[in-house]
MARGUZA-247214 format. One line per 2 residues: number of its first residue (from 1); their letters; for each residue x, y, z of N, C-alpha, C. Coordinates in nm, 3 decimals. Each point is the difference from the previous one (the first is absolute). Layout:
<atoms>
NUM> A> X Y Z X Y Z X Y Z | ...
</atoms>
This chain:
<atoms>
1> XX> 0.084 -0.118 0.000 -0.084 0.118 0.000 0.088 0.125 0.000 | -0.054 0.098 -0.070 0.074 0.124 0.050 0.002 0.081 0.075
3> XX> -0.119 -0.018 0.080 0.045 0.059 0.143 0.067 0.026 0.095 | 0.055 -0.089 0.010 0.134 -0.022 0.063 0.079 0.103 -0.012
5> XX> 0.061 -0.042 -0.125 0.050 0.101 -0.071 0.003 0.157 0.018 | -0.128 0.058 0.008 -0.022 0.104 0.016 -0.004 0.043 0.116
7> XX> -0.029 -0.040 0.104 -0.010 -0.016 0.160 0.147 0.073 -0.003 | 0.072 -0.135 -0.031 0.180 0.035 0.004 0.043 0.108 -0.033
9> XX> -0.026 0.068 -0.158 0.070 0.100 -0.076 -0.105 0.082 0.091 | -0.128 0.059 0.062 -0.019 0.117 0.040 0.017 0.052 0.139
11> XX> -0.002 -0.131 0.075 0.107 -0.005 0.133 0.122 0.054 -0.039 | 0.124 -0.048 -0.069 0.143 0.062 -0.036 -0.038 0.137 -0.043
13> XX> -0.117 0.027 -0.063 0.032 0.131 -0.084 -0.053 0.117 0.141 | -0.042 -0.077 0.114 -0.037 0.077 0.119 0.109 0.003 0.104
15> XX> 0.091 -0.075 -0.029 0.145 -0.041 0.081 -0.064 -0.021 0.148 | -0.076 -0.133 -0.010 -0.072 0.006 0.115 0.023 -0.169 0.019
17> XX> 0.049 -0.069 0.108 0.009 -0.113 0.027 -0.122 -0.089 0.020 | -0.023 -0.133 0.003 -0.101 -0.108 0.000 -0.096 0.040 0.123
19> XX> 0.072 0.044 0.114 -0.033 -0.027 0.132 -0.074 0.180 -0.003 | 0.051 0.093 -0.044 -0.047 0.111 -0.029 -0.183 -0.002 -0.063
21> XX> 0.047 -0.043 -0.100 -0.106 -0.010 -0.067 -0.124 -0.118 0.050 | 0.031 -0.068 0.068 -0.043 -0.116 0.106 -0.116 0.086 0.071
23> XX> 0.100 0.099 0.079 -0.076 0.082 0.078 -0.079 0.094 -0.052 | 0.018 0.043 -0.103 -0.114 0.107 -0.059 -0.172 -0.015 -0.052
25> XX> 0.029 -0.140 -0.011 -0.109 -0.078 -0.052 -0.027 -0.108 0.113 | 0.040 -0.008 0.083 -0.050 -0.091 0.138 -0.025 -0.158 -0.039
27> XX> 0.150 -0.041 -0.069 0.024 -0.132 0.010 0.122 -0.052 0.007 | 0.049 -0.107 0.059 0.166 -0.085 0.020 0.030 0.063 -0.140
29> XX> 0.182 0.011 0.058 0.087 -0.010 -0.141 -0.001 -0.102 -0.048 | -0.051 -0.128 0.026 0.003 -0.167 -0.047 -0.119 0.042 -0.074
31> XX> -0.097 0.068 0.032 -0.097 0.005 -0.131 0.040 0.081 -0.117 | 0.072 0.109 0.015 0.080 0.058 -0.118 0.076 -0.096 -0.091
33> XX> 0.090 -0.008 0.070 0.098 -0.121 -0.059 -0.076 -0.108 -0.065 | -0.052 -0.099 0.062 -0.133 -0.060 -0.095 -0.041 0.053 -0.136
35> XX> -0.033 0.105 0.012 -0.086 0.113 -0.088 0.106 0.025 -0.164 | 0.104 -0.005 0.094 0.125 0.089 -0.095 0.076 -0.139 -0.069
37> XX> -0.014 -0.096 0.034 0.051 -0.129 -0.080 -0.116 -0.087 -0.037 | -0.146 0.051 -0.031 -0.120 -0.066 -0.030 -0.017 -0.138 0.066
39> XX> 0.019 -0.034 0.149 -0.032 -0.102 0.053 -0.150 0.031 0.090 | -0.085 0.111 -0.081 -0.097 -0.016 0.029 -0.047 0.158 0.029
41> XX> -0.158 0.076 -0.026 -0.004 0.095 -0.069 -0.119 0.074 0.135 | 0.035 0.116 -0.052 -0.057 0.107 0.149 -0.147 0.007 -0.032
43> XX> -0.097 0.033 0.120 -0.115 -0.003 -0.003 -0.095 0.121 -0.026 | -0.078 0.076 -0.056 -0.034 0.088 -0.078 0.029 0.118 0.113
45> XX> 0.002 -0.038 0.109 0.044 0.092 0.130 0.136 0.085 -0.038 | 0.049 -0.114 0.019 0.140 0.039 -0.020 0.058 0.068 -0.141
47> XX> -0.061 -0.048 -0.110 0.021 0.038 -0.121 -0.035 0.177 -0.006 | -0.081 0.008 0.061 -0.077 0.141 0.027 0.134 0.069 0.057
49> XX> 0.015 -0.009 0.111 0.127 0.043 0.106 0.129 0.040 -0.093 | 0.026 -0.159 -0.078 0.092 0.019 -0.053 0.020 0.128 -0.135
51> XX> -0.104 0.019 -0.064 -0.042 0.123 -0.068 0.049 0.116 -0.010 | -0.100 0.007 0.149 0.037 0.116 0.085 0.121 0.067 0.064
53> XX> 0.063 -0.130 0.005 0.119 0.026 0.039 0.120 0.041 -0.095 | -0.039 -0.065 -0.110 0.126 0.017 -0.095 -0.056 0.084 -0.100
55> XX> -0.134 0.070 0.012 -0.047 0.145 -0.064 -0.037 -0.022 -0.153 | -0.061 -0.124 -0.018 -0.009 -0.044 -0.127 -0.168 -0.070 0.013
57> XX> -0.005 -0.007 -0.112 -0.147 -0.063 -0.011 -0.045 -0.151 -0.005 | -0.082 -0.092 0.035 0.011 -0.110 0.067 0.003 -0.049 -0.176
59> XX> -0.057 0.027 -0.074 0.040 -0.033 -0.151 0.102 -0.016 -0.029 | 0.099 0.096 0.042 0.155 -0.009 -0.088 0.069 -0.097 0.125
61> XX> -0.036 -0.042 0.119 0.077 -0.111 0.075 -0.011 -0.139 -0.042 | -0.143 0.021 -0.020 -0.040 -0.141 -0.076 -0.028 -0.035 -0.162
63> XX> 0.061 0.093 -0.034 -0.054 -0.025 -0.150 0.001 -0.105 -0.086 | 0.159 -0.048 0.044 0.026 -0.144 -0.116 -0.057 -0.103 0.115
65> XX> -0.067 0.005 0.088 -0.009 -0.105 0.066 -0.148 -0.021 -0.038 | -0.105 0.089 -0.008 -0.114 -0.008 -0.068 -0.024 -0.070 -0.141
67> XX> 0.090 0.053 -0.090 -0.017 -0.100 -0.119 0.048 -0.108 0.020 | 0.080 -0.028 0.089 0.051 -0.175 0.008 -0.128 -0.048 0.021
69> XX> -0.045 0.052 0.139 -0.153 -0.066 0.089 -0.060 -0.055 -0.097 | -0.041 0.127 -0.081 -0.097 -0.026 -0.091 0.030 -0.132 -0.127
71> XX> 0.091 -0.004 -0.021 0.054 -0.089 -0.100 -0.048 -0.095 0.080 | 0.071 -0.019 0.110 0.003 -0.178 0.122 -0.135 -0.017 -0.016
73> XX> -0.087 0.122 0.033 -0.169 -0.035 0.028 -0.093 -0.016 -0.092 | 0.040 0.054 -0.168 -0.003 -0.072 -0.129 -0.020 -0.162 0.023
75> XX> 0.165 -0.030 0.008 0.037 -0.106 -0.025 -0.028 -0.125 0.067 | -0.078 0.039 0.141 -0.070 -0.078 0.093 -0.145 -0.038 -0.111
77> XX> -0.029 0.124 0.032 -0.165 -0.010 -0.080 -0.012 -0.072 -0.097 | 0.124 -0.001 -0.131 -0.002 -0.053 -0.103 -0.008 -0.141 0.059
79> XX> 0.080 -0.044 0.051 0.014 -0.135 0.057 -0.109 -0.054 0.033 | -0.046 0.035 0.086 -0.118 -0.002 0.103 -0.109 -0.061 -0.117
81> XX> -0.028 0.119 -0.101 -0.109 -0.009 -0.076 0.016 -0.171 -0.133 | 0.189 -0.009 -0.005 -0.001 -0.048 -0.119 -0.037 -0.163 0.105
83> XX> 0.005 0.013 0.101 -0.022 -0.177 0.134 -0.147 -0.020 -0.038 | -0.060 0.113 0.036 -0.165 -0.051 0.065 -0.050 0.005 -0.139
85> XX> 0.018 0.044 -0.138 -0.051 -0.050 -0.117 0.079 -0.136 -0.024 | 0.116 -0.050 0.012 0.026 -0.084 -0.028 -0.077 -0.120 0.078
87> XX> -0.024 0.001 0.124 -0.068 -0.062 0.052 -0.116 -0.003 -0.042 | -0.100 0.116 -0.024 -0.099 -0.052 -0.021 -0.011 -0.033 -0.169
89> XX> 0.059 0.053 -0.029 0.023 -0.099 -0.178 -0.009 -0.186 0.052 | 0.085 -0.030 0.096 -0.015 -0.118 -0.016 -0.145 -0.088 0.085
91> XX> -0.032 0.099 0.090 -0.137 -0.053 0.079 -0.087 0.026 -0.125 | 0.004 0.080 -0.084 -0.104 -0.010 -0.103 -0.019 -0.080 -0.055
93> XX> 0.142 -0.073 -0.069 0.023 -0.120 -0.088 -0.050 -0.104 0.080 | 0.013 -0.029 0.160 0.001 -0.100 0.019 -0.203 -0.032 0.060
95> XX> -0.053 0.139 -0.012 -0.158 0.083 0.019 -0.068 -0.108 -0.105 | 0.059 0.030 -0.132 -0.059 -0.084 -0.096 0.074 -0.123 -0.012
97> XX> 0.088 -0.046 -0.018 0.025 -0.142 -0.049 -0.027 -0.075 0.113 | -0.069 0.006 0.105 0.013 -0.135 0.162 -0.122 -0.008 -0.050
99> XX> -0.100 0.053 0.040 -0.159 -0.002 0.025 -0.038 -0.171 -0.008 | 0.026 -0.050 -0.185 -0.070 -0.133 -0.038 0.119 -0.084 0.064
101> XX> 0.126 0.026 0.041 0.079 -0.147 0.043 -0.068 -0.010 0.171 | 0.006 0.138 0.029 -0.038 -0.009 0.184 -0.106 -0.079 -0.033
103> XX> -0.116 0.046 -0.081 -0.129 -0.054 0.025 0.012 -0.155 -0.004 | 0.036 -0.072 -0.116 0.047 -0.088 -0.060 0.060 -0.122 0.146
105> XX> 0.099 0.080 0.058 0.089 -0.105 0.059 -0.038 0.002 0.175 | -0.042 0.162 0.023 -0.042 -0.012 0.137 -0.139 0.059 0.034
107> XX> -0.055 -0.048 -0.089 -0.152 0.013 -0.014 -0.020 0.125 0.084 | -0.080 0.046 0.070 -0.066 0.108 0.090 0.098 0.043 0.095
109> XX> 0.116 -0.027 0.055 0.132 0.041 0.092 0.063 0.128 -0.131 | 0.005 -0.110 -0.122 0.081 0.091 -0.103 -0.059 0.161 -0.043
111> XX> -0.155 -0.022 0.010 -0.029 0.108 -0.038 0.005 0.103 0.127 | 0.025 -0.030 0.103 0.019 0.063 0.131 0.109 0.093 0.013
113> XX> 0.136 -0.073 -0.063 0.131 0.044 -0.053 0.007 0.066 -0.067 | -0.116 0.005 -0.123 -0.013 0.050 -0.127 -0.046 0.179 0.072
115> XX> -0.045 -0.028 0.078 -0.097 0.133 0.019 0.081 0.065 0.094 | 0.110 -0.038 0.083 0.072 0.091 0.062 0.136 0.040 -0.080
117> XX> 0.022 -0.062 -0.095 0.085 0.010 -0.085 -0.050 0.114 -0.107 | -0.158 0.003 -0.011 -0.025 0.128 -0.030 -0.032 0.111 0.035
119> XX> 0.022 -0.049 0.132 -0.059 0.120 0.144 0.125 0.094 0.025 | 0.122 -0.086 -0.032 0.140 0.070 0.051 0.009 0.089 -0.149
121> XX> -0.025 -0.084 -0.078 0.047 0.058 -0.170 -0.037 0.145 0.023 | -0.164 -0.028 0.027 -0.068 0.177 -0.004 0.043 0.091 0.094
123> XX> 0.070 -0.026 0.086 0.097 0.044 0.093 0.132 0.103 -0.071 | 0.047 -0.117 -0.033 0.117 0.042 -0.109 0.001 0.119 -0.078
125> XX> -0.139 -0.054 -0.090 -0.036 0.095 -0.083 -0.032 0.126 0.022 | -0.066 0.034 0.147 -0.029 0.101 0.072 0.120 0.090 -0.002
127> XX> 0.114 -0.099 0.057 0.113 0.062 0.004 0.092 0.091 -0.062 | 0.013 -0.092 -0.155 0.015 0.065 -0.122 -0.096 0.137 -0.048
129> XX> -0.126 -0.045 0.010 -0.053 0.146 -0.046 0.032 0.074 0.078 | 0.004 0.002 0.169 0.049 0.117 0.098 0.113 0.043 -0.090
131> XX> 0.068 -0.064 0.015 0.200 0.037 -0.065 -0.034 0.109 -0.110 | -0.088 -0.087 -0.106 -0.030 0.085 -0.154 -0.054 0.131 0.050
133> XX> -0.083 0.034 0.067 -0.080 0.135 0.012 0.103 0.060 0.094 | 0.114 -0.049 0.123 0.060 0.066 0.019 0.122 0.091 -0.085
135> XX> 0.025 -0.079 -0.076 0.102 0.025 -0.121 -0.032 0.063 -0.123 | -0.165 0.063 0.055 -0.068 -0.023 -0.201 0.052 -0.052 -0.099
137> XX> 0.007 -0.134 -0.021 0.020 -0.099 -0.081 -0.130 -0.065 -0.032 | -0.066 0.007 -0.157 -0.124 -0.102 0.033 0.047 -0.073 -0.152
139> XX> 0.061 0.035 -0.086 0.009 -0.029 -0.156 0.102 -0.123 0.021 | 0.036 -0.075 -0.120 0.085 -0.125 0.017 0.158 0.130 -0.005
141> XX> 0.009 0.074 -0.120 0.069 0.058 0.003 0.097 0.105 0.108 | -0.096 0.028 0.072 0.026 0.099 0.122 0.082 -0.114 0.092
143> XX> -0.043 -0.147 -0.005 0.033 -0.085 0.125 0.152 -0.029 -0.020 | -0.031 -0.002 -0.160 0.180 -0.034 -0.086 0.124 0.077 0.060
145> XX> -0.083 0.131 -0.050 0.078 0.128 0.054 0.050 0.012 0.137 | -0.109 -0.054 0.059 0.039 -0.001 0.179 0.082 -0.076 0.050
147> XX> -0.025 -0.132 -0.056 0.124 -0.107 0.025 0.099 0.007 -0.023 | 0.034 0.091 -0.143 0.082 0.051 -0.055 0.119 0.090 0.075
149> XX> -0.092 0.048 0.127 0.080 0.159 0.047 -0.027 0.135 -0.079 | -0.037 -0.024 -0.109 -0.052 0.101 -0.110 -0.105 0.051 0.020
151> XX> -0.051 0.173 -0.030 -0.093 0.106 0.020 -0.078 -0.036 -0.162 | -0.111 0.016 -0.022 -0.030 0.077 -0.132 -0.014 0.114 0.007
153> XX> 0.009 0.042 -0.157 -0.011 0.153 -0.042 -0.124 0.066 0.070 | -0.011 0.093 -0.048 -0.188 0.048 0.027 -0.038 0.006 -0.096
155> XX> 0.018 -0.066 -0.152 -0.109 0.019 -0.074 0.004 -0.187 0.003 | 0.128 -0.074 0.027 -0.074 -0.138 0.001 -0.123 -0.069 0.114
157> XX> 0.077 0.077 0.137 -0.081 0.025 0.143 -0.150 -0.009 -0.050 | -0.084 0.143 -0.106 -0.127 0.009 -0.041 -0.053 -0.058 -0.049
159> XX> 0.101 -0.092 -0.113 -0.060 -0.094 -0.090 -0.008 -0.127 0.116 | 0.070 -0.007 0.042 -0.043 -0.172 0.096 -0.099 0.034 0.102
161> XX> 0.005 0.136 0.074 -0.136 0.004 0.043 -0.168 -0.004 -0.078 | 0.051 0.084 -0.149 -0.157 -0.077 -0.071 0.019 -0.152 0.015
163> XX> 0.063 -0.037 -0.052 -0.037 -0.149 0.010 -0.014 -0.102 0.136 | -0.018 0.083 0.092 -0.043 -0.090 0.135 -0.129 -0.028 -0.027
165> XX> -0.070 0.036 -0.034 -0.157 -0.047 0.004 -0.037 -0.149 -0.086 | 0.054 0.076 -0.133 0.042 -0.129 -0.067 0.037 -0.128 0.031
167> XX> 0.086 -0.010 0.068 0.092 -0.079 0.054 -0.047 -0.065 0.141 | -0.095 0.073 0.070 -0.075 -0.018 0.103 -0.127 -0.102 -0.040
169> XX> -0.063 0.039 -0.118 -0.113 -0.021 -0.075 0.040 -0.184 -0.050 | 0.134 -0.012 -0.063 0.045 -0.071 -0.063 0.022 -0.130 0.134
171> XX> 0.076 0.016 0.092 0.024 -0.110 0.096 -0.141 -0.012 0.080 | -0.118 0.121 -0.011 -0.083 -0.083 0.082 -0.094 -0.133 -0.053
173> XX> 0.005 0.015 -0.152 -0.068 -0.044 -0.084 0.105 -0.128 0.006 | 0.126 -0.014 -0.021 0.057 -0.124 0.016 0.028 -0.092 0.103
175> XX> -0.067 0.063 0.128 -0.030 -0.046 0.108 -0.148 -0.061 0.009 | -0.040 0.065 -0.030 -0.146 -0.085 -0.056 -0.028 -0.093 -0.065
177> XX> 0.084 -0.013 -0.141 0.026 -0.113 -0.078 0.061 -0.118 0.102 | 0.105 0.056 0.027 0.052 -0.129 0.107 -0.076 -0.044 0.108
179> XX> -0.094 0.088 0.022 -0.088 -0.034 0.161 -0.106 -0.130 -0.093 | -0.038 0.096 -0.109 -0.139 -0.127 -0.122 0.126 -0.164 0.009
181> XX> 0.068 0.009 -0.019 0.058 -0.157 -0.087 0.046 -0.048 0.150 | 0.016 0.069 0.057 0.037 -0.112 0.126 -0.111 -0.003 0.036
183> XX> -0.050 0.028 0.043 -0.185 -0.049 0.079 -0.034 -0.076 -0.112 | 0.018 0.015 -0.085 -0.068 -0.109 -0.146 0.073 -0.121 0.033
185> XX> 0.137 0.026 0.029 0.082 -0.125 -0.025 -0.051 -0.079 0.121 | -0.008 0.041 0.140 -0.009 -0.041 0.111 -0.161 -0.082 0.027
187> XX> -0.063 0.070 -0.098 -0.168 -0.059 0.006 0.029 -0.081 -0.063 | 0.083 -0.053 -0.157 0.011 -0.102 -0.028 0.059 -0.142 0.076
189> XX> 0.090 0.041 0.084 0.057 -0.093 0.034 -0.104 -0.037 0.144 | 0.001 0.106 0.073 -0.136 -0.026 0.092 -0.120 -0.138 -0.051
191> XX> -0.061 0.049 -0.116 -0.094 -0.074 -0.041 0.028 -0.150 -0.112 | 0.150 -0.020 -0.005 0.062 -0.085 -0.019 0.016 -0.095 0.105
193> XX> 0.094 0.042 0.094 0.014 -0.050 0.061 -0.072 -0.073 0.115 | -0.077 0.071 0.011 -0.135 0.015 0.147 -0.119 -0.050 -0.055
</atoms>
């Protein structure tokens, strides 16, 4: 971090020792020192103090340390977001392909499985859309971009927001299709089997 850093160079440029500056801001020189070799970072208290003290603005103490944050807290999110779709990509897959073997092999237990397996899925999914509306991400494209680390423009930004509706319109309708053929499939085998 560069804080540290700066702690250091505006202390020297005050010709003012650890234990000095300790006292001006009402904490151990072991918390300076800490501070000044980034083994761990002052609390908005202190950051204030420290400001004040070295006659500068809490912006220019922390400046490069803000865009790091922000990068790290990017790069969490990205993460974060690229897990719980991956996960539920695969509770989806596994949403539709179990249904006829559960039914099939563990008769009425299976479909028991079947239904918390889609109880967690919609869970999941909850999850993901939270993420998407936190991120305004709703387009396939926007998600690319996000995973990516990549911004869009603002005139691509407009165009993928027309097409949310679309695209909204489009998966509910293929959720429906899939809801028709499995209940079709499942009545067949029901009335096959039974």
């Amino acid at each position: 971090m560069e804080l540290g850093n700066q702690i250091k160079k505006y202390r020297n440029e005050l010709e003012i020792s650890q234990e000095k500056l300790a006292e001006k801001i009402y904490v151990s020189r072991q918390s300076i020192s800490n501070w000044e070799n980034d083994k761990n970072y002052p609390d908005i208290n202190s950051l204030i103090r420290l400001s004040e003290v070295f006659h500068i603005s809490l912006d220019i103490l922390i400046k490069g340390d803000v865009e790091k944050m922000k990068k790290e807290i990017s790069e969490k999110d990205r993460k974060y977001f690229e897990k719980v779709s991956n996960i539920y990509a695969i509770l989806f897959g596994l949403l539709v392909l179990t249904p006829m073997p559960l039914l099939y092999f563990l008769d009425k237990i299976g479909m028991v499985f079947w239904a918390v397996l889609a109880i967690v899925s919609m869970y999941v999914a909850f999850l993901v859309e939270k993420k998407k509306k936190e991120f305004d991400i709703q387009t396939y494209k926007e998600i690319i971009a996000f995973n990516e680390g990549k911004n869009l423009d603002e005139i691509s930004k407009a165009r993928e927001e027309g097409k949310r509706l679309y695209q909204k319109v489009s998966l509910a309708l293929l959720a429906a299709i899939a809801t028709v053929i499995l209940s079709l499939g499942t009545m067949y085998l029901l009335t096959k089997f039974f």
